[in-house]
CHARMM internal coordinates of N, CA and C (Angstrom, degrees):
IC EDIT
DIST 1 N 1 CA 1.4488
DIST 1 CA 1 C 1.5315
ANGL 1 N 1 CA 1 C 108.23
DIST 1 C 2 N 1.2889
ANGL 1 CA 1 C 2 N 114.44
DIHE 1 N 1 CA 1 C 2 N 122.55
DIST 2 N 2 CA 1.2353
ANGL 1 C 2 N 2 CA 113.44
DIHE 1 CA 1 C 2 N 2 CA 173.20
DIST 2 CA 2 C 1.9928
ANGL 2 N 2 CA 2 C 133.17
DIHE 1 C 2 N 2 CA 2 C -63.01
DIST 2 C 3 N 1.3507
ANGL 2 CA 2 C 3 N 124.54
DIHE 2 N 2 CA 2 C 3 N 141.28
DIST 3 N 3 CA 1.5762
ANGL 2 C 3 N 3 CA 110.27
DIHE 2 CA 2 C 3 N 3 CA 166.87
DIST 3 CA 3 C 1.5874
ANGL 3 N 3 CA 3 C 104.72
DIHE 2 C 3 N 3 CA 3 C -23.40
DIST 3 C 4 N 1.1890
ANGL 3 CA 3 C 4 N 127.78
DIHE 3 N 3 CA 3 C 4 N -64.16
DIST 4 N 4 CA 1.2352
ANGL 3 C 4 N 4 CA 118.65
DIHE 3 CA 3 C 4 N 4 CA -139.08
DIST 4 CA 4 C 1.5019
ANGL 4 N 4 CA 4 C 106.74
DIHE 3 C 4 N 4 CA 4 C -74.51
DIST 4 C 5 N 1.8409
ANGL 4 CA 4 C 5 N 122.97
DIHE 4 N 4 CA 4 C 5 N -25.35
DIST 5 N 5 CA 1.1025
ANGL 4 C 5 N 5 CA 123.76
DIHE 4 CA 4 C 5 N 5 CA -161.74
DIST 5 CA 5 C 1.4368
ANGL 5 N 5 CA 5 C 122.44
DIHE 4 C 5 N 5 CA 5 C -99.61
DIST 5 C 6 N 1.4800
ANGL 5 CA 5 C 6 N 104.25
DIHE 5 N 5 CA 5 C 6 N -10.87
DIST 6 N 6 CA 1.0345
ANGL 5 C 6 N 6 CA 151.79
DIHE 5 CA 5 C 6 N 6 CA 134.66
DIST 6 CA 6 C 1.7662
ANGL 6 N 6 CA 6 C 106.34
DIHE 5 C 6 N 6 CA 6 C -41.96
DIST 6 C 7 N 0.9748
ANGL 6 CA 6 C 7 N 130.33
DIHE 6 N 6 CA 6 C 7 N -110.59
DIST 7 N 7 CA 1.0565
ANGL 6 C 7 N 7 CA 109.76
DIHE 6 CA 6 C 7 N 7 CA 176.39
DIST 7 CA 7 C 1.5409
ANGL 7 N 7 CA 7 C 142.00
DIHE 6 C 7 N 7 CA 7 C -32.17
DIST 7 C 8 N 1.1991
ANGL 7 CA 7 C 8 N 119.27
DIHE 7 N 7 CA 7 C 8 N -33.22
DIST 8 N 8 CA 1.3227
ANGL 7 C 8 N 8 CA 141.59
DIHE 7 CA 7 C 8 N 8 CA 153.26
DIST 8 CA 8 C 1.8164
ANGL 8 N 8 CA 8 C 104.95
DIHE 7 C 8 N 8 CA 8 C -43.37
DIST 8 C 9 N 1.0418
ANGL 8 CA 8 C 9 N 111.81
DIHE 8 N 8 CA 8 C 9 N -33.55
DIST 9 N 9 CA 1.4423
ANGL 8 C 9 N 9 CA 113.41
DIHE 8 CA 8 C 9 N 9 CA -146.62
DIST 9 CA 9 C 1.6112
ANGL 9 N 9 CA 9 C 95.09
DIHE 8 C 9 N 9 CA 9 C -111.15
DIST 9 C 10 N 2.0021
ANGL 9 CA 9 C 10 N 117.86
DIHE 9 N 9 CA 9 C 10 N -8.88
DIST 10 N 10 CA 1.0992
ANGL 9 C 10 N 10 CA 125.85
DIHE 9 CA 9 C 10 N 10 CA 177.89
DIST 10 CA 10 C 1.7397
ANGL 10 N 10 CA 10 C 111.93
DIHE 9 C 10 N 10 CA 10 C -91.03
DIST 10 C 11 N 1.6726
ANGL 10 CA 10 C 11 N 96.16
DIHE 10 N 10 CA 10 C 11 N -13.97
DIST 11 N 11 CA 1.5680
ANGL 10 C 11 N 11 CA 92.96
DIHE 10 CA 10 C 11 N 11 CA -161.84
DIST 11 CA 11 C 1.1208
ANGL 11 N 11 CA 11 C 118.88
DIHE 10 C 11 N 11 CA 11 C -123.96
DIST 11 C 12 N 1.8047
ANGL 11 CA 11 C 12 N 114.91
DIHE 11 N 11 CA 11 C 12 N 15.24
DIST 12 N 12 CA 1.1974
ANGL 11 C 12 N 12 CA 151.99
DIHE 11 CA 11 C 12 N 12 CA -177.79
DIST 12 CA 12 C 1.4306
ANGL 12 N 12 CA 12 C 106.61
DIHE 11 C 12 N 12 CA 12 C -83.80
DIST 12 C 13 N 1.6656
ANGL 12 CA 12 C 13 N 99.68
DIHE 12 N 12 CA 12 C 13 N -55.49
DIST 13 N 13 CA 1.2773
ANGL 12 C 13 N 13 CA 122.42
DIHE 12 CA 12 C 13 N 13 CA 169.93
DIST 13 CA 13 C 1.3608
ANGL 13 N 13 CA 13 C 124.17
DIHE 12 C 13 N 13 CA 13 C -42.12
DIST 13 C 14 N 1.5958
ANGL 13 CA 13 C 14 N 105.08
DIHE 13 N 13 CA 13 C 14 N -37.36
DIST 14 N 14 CA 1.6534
ANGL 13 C 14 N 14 CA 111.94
DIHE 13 CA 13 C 14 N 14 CA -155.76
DIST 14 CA 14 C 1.6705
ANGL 14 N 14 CA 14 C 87.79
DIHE 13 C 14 N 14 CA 14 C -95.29
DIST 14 C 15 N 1.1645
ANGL 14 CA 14 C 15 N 121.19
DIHE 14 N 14 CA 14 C 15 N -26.37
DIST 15 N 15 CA 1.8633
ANGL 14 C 15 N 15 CA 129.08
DIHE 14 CA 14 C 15 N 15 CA -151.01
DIST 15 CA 15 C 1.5962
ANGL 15 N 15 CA 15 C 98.33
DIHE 14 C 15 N 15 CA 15 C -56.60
DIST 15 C 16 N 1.7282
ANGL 15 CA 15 C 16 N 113.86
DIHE 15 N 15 CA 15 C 16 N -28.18
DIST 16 N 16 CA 1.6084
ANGL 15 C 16 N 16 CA 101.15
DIHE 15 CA 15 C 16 N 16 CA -171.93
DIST 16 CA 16 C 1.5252
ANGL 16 N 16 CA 16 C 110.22
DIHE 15 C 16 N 16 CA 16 C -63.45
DIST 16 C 17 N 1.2531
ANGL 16 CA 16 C 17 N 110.31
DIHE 16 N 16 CA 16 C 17 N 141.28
DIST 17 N 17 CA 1.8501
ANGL 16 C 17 N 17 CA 106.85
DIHE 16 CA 16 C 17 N 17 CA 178.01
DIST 17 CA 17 C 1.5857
ANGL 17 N 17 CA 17 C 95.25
DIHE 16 C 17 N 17 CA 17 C -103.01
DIST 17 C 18 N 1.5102
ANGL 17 CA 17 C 18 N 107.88
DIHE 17 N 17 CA 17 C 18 N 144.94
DIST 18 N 18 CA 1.4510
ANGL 17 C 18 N 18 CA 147.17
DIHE 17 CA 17 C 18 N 18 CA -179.90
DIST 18 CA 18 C 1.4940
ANGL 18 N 18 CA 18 C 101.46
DIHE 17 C 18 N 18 CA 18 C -68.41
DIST 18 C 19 N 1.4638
ANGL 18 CA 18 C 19 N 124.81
DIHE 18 N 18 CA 18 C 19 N 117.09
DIST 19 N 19 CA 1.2006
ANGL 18 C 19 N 19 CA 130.78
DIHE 18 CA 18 C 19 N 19 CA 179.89
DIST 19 CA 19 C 1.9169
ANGL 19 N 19 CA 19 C 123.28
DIHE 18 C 19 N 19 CA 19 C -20.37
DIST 19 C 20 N 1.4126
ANGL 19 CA 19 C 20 N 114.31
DIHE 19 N 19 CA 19 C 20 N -53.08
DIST 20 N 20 CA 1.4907
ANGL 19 C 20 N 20 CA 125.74
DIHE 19 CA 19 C 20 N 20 CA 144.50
DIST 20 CA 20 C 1.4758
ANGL 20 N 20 CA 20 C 107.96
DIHE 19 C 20 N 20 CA 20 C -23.60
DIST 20 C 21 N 1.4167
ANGL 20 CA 20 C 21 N 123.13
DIHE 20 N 20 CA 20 C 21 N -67.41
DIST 21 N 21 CA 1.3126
ANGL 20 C 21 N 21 CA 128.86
DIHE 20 CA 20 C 21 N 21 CA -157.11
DIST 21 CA 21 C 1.7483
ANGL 21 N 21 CA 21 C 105.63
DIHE 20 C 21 N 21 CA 21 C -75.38
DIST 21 C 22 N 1.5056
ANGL 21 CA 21 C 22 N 99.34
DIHE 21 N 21 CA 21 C 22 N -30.49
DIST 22 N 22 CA 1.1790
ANGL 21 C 22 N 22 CA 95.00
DIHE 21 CA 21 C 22 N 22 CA -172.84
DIST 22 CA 22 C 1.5835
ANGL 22 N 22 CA 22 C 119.65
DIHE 21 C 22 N 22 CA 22 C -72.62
DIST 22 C 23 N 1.6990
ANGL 22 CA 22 C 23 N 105.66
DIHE 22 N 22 CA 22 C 23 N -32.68
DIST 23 N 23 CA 1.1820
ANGL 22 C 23 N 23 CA 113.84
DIHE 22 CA 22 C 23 N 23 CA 177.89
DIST 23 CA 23 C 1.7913
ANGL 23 N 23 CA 23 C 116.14
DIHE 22 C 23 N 23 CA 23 C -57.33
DIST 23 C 24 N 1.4283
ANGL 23 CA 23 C 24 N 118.82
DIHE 23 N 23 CA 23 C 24 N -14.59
DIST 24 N 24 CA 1.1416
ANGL 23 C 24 N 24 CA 119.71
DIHE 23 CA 23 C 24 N 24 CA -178.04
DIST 24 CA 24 C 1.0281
ANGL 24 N 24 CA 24 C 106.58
DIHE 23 C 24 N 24 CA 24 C -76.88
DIST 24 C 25 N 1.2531
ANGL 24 CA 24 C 25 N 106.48
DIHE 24 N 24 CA 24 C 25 N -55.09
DIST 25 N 25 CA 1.6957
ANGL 24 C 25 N 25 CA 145.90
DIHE 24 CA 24 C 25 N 25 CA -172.16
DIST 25 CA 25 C 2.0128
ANGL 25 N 25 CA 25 C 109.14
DIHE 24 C 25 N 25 CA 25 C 97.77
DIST 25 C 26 N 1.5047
ANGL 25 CA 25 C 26 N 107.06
DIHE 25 N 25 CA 25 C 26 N -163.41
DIST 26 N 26 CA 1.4442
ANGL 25 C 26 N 26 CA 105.42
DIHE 25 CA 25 C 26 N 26 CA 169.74
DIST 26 CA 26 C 1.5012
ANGL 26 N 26 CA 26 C 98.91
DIHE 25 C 26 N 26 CA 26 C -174.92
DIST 26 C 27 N 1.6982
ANGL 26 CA 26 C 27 N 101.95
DIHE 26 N 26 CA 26 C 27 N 141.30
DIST 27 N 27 CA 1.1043
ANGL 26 C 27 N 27 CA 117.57
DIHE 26 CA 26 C 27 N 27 CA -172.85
DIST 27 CA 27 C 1.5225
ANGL 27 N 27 CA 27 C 113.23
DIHE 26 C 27 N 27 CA 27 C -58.91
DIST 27 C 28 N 1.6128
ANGL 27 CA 27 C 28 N 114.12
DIHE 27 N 27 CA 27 C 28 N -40.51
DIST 28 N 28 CA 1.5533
ANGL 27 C 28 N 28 CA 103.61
DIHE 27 CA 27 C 28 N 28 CA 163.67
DIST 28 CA 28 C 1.4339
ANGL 28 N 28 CA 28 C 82.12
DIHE 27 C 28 N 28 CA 28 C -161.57
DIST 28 C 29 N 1.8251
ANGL 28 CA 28 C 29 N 99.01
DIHE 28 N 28 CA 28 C 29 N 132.98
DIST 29 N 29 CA 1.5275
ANGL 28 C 29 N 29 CA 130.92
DIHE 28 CA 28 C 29 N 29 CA -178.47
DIST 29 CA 29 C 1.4640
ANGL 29 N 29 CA 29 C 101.30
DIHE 28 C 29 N 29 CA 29 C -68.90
DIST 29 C 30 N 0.9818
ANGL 29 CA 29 C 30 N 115.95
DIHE 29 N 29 CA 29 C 30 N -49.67
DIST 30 N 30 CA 1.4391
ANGL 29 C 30 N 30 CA 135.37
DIHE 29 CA 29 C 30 N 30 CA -167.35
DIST 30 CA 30 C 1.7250
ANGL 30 N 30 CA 30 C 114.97
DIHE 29 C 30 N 30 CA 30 C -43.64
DIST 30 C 31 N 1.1587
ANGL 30 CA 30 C 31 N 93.29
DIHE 30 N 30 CA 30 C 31 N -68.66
DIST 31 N 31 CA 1.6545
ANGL 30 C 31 N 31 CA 116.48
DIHE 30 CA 30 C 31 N 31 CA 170.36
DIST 31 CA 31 C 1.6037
ANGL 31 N 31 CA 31 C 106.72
DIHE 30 C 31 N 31 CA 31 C -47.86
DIST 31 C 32 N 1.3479
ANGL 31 CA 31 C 32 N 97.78
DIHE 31 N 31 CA 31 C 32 N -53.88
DIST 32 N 32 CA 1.8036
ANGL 31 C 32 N 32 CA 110.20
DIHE 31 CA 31 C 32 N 32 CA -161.18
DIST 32 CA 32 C 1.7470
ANGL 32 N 32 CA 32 C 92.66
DIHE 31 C 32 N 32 CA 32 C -58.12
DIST 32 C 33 N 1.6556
ANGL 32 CA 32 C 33 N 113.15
DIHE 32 N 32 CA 32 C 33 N -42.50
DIST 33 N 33 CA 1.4301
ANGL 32 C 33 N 33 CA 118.85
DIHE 32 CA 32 C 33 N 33 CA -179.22
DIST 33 CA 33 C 1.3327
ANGL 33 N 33 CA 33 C 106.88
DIHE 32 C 33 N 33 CA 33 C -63.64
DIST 33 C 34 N 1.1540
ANGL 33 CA 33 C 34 N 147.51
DIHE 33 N 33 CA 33 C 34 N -61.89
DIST 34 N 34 CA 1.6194
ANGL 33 C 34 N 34 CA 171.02
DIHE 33 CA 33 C 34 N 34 CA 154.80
DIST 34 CA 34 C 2.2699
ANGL 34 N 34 CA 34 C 101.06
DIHE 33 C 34 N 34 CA 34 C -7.29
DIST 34 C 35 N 1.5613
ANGL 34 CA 34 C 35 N 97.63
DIHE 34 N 34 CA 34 C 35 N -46.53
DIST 35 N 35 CA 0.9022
ANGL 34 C 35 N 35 CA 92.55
DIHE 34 CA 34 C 35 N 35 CA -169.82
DIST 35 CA 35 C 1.6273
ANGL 35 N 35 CA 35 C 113.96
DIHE 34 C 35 N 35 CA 35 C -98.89
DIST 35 C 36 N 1.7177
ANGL 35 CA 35 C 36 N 118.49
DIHE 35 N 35 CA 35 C 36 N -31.02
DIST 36 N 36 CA 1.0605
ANGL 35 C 36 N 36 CA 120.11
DIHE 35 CA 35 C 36 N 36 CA 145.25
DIST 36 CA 36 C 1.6667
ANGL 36 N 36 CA 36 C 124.59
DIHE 35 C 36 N 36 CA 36 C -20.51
DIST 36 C 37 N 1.5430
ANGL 36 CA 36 C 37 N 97.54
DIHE 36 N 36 CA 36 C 37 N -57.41
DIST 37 N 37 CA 1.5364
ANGL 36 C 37 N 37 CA 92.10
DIHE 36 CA 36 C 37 N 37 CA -165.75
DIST 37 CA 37 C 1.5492
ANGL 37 N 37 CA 37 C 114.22
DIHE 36 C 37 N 37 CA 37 C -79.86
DIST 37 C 38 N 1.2944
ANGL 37 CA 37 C 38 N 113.50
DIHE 37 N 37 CA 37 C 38 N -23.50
DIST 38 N 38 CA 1.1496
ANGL 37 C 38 N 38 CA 109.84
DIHE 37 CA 37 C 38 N 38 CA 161.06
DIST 38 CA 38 C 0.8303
ANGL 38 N 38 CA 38 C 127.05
DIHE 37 C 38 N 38 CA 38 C -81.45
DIST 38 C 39 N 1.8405
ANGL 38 CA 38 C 39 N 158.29
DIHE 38 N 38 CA 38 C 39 N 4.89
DIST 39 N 39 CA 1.1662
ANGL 38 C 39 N 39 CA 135.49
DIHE 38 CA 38 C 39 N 39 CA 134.64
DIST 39 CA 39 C 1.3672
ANGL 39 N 39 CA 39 C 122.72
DIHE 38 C 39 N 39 CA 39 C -77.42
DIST 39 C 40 N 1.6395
ANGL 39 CA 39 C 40 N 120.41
DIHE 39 N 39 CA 39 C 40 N 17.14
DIST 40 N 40 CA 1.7090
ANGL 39 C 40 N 40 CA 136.65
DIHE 39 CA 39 C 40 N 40 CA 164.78
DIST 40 CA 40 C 1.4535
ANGL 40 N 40 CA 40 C 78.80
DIHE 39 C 40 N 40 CA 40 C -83.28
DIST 40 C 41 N 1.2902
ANGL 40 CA 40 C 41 N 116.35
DIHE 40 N 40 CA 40 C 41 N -97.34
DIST 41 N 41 CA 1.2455
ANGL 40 C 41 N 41 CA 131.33
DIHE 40 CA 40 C 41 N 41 CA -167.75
DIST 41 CA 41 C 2.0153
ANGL 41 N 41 CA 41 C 106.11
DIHE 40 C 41 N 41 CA 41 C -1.58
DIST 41 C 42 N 1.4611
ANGL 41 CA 41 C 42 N 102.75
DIHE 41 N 41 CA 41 C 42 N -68.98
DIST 42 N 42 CA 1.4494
ANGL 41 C 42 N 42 CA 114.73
DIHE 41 CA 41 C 42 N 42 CA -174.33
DIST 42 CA 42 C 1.5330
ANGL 42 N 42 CA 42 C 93.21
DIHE 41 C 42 N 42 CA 42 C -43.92
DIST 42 C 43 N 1.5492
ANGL 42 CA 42 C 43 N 110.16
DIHE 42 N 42 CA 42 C 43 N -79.64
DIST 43 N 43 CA 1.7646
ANGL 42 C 43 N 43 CA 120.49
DIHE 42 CA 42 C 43 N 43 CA -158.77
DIST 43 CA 43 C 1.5496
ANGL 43 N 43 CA 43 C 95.38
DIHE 42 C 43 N 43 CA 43 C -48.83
DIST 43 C 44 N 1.1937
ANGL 43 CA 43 C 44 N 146.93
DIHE 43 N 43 CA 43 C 44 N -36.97
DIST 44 N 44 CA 1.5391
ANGL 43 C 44 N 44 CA 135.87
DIHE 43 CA 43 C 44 N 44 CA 178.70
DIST 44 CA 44 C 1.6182
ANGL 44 N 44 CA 44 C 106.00
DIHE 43 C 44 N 44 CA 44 C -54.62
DIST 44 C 45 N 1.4498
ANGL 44 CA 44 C 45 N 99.12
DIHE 44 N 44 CA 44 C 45 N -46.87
DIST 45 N 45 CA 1.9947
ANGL 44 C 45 N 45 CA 84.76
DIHE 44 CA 44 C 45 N 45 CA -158.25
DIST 45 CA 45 C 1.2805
ANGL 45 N 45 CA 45 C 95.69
DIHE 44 C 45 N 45 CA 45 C -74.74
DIST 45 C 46 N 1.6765
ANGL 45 CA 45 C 46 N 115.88
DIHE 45 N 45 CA 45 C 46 N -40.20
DIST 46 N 46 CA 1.5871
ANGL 45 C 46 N 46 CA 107.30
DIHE 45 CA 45 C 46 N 46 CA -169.72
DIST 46 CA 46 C 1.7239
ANGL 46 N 46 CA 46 C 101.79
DIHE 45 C 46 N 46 CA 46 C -110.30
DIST 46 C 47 N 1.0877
ANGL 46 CA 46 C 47 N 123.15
DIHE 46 N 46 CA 46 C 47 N 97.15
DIST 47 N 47 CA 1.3944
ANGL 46 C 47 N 47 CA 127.64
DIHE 46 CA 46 C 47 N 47 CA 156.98
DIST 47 CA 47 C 1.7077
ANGL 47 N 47 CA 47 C 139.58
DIHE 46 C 47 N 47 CA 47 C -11.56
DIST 47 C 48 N 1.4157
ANGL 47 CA 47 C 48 N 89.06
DIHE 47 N 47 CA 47 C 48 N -43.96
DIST 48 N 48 CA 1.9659
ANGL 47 C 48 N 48 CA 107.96
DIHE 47 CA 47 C 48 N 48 CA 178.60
DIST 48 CA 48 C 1.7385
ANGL 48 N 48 CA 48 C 98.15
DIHE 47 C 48 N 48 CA 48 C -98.84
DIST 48 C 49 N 1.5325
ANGL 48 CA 48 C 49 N 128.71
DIHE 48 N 48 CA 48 C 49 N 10.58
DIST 49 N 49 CA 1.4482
ANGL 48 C 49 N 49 CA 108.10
DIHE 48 CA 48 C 49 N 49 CA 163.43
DIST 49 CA 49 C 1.4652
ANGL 49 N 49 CA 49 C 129.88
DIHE 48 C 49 N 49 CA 49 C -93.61
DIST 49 C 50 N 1.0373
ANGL 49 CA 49 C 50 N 96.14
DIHE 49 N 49 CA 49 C 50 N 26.25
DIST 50 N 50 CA 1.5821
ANGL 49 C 50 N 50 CA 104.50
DIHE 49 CA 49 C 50 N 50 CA 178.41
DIST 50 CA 50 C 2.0375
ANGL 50 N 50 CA 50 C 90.59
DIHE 49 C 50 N 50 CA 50 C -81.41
DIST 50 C 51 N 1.2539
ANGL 50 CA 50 C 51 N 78.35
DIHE 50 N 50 CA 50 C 51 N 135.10
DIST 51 N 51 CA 1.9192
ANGL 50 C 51 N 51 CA 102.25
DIHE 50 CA 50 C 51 N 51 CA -176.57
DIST 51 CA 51 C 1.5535
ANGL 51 N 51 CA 51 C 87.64
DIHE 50 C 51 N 51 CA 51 C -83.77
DIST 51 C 52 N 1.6466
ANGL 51 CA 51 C 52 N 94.23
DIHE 51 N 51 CA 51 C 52 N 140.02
DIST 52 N 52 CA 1.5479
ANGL 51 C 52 N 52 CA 122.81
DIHE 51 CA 51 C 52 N 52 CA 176.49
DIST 52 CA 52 C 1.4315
ANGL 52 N 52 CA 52 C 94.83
DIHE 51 C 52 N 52 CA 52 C 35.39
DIST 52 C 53 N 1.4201
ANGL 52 CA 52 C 53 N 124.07
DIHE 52 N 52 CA 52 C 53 N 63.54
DIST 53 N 53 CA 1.3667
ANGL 52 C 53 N 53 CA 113.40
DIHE 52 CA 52 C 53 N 53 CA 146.78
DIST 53 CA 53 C 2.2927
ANGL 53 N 53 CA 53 C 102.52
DIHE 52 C 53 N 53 CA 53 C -133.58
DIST 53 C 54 N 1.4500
ANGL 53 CA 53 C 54 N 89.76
DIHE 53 N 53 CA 53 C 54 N -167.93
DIST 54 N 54 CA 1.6060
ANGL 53 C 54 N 54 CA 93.29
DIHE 53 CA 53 C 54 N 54 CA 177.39
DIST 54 CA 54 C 1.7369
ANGL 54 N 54 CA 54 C 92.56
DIHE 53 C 54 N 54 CA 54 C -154.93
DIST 54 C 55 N 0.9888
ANGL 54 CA 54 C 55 N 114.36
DIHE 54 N 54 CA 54 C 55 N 85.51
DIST 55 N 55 CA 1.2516
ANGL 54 C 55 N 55 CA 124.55
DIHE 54 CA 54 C 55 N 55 CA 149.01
DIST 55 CA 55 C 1.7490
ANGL 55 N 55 CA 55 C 140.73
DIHE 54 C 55 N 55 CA 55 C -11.23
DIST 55 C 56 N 0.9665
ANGL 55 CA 55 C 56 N 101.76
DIHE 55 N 55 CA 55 C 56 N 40.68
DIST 56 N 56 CA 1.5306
ANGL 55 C 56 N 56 CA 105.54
DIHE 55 CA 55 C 56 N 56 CA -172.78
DIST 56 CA 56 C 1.6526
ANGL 56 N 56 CA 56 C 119.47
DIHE 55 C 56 N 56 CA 56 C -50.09
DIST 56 C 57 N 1.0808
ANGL 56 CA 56 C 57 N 102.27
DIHE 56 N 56 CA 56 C 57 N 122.53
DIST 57 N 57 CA 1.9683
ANGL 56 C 57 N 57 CA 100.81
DIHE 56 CA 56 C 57 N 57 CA 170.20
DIST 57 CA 57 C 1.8777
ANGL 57 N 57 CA 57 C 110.06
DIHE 56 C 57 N 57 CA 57 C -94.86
DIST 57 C 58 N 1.4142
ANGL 57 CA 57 C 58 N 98.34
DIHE 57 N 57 CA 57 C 58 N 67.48
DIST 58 N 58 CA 1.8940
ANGL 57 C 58 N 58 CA 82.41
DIHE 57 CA 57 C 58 N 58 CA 175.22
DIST 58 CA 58 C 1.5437
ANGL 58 N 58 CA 58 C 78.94
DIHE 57 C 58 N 58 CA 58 C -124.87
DIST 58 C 59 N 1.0065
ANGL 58 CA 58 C 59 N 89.90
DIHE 58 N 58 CA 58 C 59 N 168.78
DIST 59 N 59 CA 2.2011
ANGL 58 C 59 N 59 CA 126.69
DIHE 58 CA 58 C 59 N 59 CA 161.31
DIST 59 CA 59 C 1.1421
ANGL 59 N 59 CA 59 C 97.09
DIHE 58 C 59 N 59 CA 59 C -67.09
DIST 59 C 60 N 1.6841
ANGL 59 CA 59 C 60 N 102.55
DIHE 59 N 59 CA 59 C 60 N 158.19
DIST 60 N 60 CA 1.1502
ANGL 59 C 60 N 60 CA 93.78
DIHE 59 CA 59 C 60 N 60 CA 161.32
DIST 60 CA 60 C 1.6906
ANGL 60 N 60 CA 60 C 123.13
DIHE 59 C 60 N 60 CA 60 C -91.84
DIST 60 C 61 N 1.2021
ANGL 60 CA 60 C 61 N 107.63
DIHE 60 N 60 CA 60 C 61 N 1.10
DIST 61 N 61 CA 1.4223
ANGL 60 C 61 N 61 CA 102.05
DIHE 60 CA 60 C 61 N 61 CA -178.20
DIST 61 CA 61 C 2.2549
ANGL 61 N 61 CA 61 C 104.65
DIHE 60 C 61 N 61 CA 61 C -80.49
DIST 61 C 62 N 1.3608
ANGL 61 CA 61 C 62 N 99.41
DIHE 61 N 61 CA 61 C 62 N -11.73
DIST 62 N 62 CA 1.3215
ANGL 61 C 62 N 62 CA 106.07
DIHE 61 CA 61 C 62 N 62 CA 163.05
DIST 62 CA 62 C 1.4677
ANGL 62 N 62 CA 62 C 118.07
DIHE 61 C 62 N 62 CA 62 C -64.40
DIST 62 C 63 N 1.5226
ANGL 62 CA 62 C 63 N 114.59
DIHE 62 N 62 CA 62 C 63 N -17.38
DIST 63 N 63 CA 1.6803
ANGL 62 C 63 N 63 CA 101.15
DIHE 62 CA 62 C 63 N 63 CA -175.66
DIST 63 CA 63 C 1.1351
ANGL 63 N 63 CA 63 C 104.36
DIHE 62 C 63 N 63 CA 63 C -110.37
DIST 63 C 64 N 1.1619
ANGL 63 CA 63 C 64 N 127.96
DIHE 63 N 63 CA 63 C 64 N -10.33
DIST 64 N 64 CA 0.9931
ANGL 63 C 64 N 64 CA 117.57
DIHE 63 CA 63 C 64 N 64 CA -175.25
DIST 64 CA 64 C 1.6037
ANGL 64 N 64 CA 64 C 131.47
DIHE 63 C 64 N 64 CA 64 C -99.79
DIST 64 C 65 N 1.1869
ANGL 64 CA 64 C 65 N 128.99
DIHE 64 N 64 CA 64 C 65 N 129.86
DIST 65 N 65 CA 1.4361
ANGL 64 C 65 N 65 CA 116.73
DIHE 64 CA 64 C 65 N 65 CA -172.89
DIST 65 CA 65 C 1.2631
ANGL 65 N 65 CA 65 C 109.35
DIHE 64 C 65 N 65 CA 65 C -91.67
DIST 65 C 66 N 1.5477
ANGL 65 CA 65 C 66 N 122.84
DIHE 65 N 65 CA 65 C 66 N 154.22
DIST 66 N 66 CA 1.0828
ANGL 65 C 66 N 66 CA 133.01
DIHE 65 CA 65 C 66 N 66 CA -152.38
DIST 66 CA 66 C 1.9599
ANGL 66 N 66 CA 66 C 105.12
DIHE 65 C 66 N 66 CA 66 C -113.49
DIST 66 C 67 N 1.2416
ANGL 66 CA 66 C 67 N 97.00
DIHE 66 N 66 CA 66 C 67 N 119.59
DIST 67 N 67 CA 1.5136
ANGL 66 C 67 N 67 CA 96.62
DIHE 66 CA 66 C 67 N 67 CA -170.44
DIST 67 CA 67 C 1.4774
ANGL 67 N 67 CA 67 C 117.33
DIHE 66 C 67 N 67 CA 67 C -116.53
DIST 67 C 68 N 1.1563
ANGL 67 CA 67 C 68 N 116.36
DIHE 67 N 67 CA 67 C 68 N 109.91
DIST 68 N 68 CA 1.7032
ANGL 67 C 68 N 68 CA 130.78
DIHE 67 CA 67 C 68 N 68 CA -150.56
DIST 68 CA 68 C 2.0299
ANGL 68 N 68 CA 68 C 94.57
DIHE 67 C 68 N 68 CA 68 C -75.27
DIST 68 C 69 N 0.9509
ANGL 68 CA 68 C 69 N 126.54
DIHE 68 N 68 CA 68 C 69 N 110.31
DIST 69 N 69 CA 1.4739
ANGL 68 C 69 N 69 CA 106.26
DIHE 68 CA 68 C 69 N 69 CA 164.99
DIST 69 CA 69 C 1.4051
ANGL 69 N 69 CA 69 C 108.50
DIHE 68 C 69 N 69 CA 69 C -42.85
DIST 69 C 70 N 1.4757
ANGL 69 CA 69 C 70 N 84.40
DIHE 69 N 69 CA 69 C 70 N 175.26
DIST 70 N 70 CA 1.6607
ANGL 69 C 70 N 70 CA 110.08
DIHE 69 CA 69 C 70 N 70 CA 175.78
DIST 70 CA 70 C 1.9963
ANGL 70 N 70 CA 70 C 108.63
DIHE 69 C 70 N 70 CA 70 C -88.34
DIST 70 C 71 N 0.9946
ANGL 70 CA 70 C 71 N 116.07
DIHE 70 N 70 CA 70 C 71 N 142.35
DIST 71 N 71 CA 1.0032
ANGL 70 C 71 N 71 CA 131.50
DIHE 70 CA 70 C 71 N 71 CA -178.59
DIST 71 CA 71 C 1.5438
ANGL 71 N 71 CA 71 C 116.58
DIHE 70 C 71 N 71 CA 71 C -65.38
END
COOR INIT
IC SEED 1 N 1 CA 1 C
IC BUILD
């Protein structure tokens, strides 16, 4: 199977709309899927392209402060 049919064959998959979605409806599922997956696609290879975000690399035991009860 080729990249391309392959992909075709990834976004075919995604094109059905979710009862919610359906009630809206959409001018074409397809596309809306097509473009979805490509801004996954982007944020996977590059990590910091998520729009209006900031990417933090801590743990979570890094955010959190640790609060001793009272005795």
């Amino acid at each position: 199977m080729s990249h391309d049919q392959s992909d075709t064959d990834r976004i075919s998959s995604r094109a059905h709309l979710l009862p919610e979605e359906a009630a809206v409806g959409s001018d074409d599922a397809y596309a809306q899927a097509e473009a979805i997956l490509a801004e996954s696609d982007r944020r996977e290879a590059d990590r910091s392209a998520a729009p209006d975000t900031v990417l933090e690399q801590r743990t979570s035991d890094e955010t959190v402060t640790t609060v001793e009860p009272p005795d």
